[in-house]
N, C-alpha and C positions, 0 to 999 in steps of 0.2 A: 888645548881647547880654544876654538875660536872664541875674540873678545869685539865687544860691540865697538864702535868709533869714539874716539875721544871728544868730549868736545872745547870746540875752539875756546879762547879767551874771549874771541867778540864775535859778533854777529852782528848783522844787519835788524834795525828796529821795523821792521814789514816793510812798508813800501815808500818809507818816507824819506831814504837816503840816507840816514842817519845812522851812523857806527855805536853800537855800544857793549857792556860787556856783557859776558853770559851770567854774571852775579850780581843782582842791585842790592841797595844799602834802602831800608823804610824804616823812617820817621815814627812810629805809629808811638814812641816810648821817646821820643828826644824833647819835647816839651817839658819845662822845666828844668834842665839840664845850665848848668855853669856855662859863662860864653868858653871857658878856657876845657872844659868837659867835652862839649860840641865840636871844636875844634879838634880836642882828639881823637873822637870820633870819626870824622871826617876823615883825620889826615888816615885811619887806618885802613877804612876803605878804600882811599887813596892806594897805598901801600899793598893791599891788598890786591890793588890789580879793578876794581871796581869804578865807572864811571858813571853809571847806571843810579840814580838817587831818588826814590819815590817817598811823597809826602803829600799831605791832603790839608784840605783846611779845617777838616772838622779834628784835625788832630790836636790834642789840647784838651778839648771839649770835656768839662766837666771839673777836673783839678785846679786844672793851668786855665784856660779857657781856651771857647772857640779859636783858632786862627794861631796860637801860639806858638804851634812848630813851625809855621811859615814865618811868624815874626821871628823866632831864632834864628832861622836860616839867614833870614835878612839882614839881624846882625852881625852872624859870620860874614855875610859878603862885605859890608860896610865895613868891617874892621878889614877882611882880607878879600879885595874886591877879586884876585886874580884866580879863587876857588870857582866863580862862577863859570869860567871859563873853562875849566877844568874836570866838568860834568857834564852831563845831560839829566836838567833838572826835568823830573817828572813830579804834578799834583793831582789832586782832584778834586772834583765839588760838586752839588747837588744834593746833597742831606744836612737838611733844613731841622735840627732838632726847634720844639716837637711835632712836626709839620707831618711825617718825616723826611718826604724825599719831593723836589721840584727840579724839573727840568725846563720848566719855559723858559723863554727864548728872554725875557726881562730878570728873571734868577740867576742863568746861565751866564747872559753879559754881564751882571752885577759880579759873578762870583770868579771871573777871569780878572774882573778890572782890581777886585778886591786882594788878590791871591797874588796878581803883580805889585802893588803896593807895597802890603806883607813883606814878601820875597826881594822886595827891593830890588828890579832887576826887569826890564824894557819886554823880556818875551819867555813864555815856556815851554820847553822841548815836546815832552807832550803833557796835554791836555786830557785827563778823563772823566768822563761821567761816573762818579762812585756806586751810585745805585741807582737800577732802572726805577723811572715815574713814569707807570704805565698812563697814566693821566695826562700827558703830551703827546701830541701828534710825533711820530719821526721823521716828519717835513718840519716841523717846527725848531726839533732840534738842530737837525740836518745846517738851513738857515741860520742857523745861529752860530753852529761852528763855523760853516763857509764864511762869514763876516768875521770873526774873530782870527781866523786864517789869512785872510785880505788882508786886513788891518797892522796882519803880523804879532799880533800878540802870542799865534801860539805855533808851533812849526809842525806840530803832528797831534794827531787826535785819536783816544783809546777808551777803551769801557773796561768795567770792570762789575764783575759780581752781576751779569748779562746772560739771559739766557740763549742756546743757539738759535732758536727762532726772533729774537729779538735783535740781534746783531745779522744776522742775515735780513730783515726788513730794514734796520736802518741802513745797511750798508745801500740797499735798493736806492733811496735818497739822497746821500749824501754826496755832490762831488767830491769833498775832501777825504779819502780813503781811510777806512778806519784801520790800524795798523797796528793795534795791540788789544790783549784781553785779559783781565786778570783775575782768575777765579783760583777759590781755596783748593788748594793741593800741595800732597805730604805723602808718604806713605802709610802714615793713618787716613788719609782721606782721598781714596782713589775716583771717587765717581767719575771725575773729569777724565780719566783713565778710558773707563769703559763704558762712559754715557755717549760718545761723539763729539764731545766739547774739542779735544787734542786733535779731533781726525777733521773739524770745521777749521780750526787754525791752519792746520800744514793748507789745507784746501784753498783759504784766503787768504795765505801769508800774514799771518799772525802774529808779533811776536805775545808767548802764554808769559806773563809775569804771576808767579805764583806766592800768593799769599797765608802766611802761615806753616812754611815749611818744615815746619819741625813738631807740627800737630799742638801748637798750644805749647809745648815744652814738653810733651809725656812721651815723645822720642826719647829726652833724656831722663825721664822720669816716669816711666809704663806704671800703669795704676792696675791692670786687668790681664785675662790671660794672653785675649789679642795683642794688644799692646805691647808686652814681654815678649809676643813670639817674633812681630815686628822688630821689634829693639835686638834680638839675640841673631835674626836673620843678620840684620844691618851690622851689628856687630862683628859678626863671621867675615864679612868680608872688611869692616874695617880695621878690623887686627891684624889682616892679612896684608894688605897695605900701610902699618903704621900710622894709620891716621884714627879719628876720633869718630864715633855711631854719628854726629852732629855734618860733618864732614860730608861720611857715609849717604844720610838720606839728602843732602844738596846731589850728592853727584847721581844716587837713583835718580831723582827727579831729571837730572840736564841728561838722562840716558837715553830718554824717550825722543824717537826721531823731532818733534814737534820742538825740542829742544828748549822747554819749559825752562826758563830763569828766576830761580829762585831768591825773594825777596828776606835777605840776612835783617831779621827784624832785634837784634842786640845793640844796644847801646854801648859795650864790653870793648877795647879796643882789641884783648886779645881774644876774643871770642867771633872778633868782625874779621882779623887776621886769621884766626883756624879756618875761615872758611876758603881762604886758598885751596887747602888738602884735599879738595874735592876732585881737584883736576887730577891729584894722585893716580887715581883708582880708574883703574879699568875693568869694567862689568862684562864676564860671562853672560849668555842669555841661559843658562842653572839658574848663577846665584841672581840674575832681576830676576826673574819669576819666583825665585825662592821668598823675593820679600812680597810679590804680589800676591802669591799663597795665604802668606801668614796672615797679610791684611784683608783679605778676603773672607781669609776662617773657612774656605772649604776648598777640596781642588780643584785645578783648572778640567773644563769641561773635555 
């Protein structure tokens, strides 16, 4: 039975020139963390094969506070300045708790200059807008990355959590090319699938960093019948392969031409390691659609 293409270890970040890999490593749980925890973290992504590292500044927020997993980070680089060198650090900023979201162009410059600080570290690989503020012009933001571009603060610039009407108007604007997008997607949560979100990326060269890969945890924990059928699909073929359901739904995800890069949200060093196995597996186009069935809950048309 014919099998779909493997994909690569790296890939190109869209149109910024910049290499990375097909697996990133997010912050969204490293706040708080031991600096000598962090570190292991790190190095297993490392290990892993992963150069790829996304973090925000609101990450923190609430326990730990605003900005703390960038100040973690920051102390790994101070303790081990030559980790920075040895990524492509991606953050973001724009949600303003309880504002809740700004993107002016006085926010924006604030929350770059802030975020360099934090991260202890002269420039960010890329830069994204967390969540759209429809309430700014997208010439304003536009402006504010081109100077922050200039300036060199940041090397590449992406959205996240954007709609495709929205990323196609900014993109109208902007010299600075937008070069990544990263909306929720899993195999519990296809819409990006089959709303046109994946088919505006290959269109714009995109790269999709996809957040939440693993549905919340109920990939490894299905609560419902959907969910089971999901899990038992994914299963099927990760038994088949020797590797783990977790695995499993990273490499469904990197299957899709669009070549979605799934953001390993574990703190766990070997659970940041398992996610090598992804590249194991090589998808039948049966067994993908077998999990697009199951998470659809009816058949294909």
């Amino acid at each position: 039975m014919m099998t779909l293409p493997s994909p690569s270890r790296t890939r190109p970040l869209g149109k910024s020139g910049i290499e990375i890999s097909s697996l990133a490593w997010g912050m969204w749980r490293f706040a708080g963390l031991e600096l000598s925890a962090a570190r292991a973290a790190i190095d297993a992504a490392f290990e892993a094969g992963i150069t790829l590292f996304d973090t925000a500044d609101i990450y923190g927020f609430g326990e730990q506070g605003f900005g703390k997993a960038e100040e973690l980070l920051g102390h790994v680089f101070a303790q081990a300045p030559e980790y920075r060198d040895r990524m492509v650090l991606a953050t973001k900023g724009g949600i303003t708790p309880p504002t809740p979201y700004d993107s002016s162009a006085e926010y924006l410059t604030k929350a770059i200059d802030d975020s360099l600080t934090r991260l202890r570290t002269d420039r960010i690989d890329l830069w994204q807008i967390h969540r759209p503020d429809v309430l700014t012009h997208p010439q304003e933001i536009a402006r504010t990355i081109e100077n922050a571009h200039k300036a060199g603060k940041i090397r590449a610039f992406g959205v996240s959590n954007f709609t495709q009407a929205q990323i196609a108007t900014l993109a109208q604007f902007s010299s600075v090319p937008i070069v990544s997008t990263q909306p929720e997607l899993s195999p519990l949560r296809i819409d990006t699938v089959e709303n046109g979100e994946l088919d505006q990326a290959i269109a714009m060269d995109l790269a999709v960093m996809a957040w939440s890969p693993l549905g919340g945890g109920r990939i490894g924990d299905p609560q419902n019948a959907r969910e089971q059928n999901v899990a038992a699909a994914l299963s099927a073929v990760a038994d088949a392969h020797g590797v783990s359901r977790t695995a499993a739904a990273y490499s469904w995800i990197m299957a899709h031409p669009a070549r979605p890069i799934p953001i390993v949200g574990s703190q766990n060093p070997a659970r940041i390691a398992e996610a090598a196995d992804a590249f194991k597996i090589q998808w039948t186009r049966t067994d993908w659609y077998s999990v697009l069935v199951a998470a659809r809950g009816v058949p294909l048309p």
